[in-house]
N, C-alpha and C positions, 0 to 999 in steps of 0.2 A: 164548503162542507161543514156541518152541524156536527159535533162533538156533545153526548149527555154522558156527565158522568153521575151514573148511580152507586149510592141512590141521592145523591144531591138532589138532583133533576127532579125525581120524583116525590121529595120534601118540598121543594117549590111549587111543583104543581100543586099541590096538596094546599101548600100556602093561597095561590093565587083565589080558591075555592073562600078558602077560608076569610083573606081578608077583603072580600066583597058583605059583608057582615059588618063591618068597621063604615057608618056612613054619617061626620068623622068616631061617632061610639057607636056600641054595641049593644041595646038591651040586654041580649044572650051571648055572649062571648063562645068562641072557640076554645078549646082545647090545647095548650102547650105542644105542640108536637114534640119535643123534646122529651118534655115527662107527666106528659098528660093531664098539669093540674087546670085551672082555668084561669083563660090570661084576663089581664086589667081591662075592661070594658074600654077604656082607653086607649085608643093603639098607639100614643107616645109616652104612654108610661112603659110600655113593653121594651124589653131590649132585643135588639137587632141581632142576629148568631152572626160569629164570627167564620161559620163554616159553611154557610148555606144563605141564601137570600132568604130568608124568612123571619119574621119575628118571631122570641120566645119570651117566658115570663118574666119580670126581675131576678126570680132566685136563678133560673137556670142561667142568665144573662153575668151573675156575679161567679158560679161556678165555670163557665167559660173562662171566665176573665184569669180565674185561682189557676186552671188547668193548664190555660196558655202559659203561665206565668214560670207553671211546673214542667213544660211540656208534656205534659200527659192530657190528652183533651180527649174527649170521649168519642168511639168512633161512633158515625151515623147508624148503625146498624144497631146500635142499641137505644138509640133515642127510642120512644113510648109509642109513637105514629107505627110501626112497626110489629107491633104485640098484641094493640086494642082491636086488631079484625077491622079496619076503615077500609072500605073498596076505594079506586081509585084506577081509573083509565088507563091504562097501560099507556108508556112511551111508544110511539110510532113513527117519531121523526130523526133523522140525522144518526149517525151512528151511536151507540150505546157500549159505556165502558163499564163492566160488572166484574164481582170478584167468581163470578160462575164461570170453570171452562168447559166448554159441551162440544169442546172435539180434543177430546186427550187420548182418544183412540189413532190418532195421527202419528202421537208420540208410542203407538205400539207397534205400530207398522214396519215395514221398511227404511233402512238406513243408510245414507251416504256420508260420507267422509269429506270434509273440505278441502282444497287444494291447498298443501301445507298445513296441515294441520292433520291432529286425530281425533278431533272429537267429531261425533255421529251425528247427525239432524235427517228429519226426516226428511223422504227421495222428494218429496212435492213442495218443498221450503225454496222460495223463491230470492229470499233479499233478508237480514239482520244489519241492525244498525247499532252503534253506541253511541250515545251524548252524555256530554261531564259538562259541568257549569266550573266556567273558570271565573266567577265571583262578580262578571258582569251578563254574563249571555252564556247560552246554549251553544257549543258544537258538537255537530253530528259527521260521523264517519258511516259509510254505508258498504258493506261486502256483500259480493252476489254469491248466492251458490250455486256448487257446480261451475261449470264453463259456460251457460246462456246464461245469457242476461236477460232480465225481463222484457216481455213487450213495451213497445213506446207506451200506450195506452195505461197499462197497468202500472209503466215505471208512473206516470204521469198521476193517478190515483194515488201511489204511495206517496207521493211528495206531499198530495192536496191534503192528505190525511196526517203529514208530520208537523205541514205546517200549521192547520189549525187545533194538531194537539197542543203546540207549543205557545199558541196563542191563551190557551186556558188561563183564566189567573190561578189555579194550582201551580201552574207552572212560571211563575214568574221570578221568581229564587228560586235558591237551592230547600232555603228555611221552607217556603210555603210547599213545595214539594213535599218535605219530610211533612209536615202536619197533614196534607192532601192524605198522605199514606196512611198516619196512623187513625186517620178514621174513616177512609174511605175505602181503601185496598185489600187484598187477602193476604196476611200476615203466613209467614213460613215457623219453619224450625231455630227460620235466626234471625232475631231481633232486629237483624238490618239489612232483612229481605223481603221484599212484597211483590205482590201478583196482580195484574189486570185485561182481562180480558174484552177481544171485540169480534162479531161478526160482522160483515158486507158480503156483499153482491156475490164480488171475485177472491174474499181475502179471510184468514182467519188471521187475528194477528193476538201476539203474546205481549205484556209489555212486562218487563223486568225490573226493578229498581231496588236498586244498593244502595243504603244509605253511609 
């Protein structure tokens, strides 16, 4: 199972376009995606993002570097790629993680109660799960709701889909998590809360993260 998390994904693709251009220079050089200026007709004098596969200029290449340093790095949603009007192919492959949720109508529906507990979720909520990193690896605890338990089939899908979320390199610390978030996630009311959202087939799923 494919995993894009946007809009990474689709700064990369955006790259791949771009640096068929680079053959190893550029007479016409592309555009910074990050901040639109124009990169070194050279593609190793450009610097590599730390957040994305793609090359960006020197200067944006050294404010990365300040940002990480600061941890304040800027999120992808505001890089220049974004603002200049650039068409570009939609993603159509593998599931796609965005900060859009297009079914919050779910959460206005209908409510059931968990077994011991009182908090509400909604009646078609099939499975929530928590993971904590305990400083070497991810564990994940999984509760059904209600009294059925998923079908085989679908239990089987949500496993395919935790384990190659986990596979992400966002996700390979606890650190590159937190930075995944601050520039790729939907920011809340609190500093050390973000949102991400997926649709499939059979599934809407919510992801939560406290940092």
């Amino acid at each position: 199972m494919k995993i894009n998390v946007f809009p990474r994904s689709l700064l990369e693709q955006m790259w791949k376009e771009d640096e068929q251009r680079f053959a190893p220079d550029a007479e016409n050089p592309p555009l910074c995606l990050r901040c639109g200026q124009r990169l070194d007709r050279r593609l190793v004098v450009n610097a590599l993002s730390r957040y994305a596969d793609v090359h960006i200029c020197e200067t944006c290449g050294t404010d990365e570097a300040l940002r990480d340093a600061y941890g304040e790095p800027l999120s992808l949603w505001d890089w220049r790629a974004f603002s200049c009007g650039r068409s570009v192919e939609p993603l159509n492959e593998g599931i796609v993680l965005t900060t859009t949720c297009n079914f919050s109508y779910i959460y206005n529906g209908p409510k059931q109660e968990f077994p011991l507990s009182s908090c509400e979720h909604p009646v078609s909520e099939l499975t929530y799960s928590r993971s904590d990193y305990n400083g070497h690896r991810w564990w994940t605890n999984w509760y059904h709701s209600g009294q059925e338990r998923p079908a085989p089939e679908l239990a089987k899908e949500i496993d395919q889909f935790t384990d190659a979320l986990f596979r992400l390199p966002e996700f390979r610390t606890l650190d590159t998590m937190k930075f995944f978030c601050r520039t790729s996630a939907q920011p809340t009311n609190d500093s050390t809360e973000f949102n991400l959202y997926a649709t499939t087939e059979h599934f809407y799923i919510w992801l939560r993260f406290l940092l």
